[in-house]
C-alpha positions in Angstrom: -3.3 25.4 29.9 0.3 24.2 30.7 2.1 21.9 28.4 5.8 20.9 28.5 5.6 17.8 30.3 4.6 19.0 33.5 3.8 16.9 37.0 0.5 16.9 39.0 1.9 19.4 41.1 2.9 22.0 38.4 -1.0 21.6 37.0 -2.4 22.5 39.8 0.1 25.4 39.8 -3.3 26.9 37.8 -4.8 27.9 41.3 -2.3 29.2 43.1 -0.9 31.5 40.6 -4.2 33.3 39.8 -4.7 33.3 43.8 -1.5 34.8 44.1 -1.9 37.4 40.7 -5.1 38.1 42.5 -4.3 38.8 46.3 -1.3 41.1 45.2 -3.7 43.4 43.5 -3.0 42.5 39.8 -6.3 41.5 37.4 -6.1 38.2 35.6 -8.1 38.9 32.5 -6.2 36.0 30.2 -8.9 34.1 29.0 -7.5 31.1 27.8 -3.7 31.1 28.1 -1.0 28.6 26.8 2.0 28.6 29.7 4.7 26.5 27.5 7.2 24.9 29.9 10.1 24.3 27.6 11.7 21.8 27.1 9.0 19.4 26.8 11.5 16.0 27.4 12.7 17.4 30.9 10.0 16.3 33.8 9.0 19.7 35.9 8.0 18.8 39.4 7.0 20.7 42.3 5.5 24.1 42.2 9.0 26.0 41.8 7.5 27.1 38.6 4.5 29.1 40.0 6.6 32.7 40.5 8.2 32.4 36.8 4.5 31.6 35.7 2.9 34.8 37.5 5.9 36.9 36.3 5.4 35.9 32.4 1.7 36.2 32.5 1.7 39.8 34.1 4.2 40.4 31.7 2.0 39.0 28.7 -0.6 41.1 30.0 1.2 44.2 30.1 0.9 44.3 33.8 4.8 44.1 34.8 7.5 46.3 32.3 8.5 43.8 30.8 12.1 45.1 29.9 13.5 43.0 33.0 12.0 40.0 32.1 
């Protein structure tokens, strides 16, 4: 789930990020996971959010060190 005011775009960001997590040999094994684009009252558009998405999920998931993050 993504909340944070986010545009039909960043949605479907879903689908290309796991695609993505998956076809550069990660696992996604999340289950349900809340992505919380912060601030809520500032519109996100476009899918300029997918890398920063990837990158905190594989971090969350203990994929990535998450010591640069």
């Amino acid at each position: 789930m993504i909340v944070g005011f986010p545009d039909v775009a960043v949605k479907e960001s879903r689908n290309r990020v796991l695609t993505a997590i998956t076809n550069s040999g990660y696992k996604f094994t999340f289950g349900r996971t809340t992505i919380n684009l912060a601030p809520a009252d500032v519109k996100k558009e476009g899918p300029s959010f997918d890398l920063h998405i990837s990158i905190g999920a594989l971090a969350a998931s203990e994929q990535l060190a998450s010591a640069g993050v």
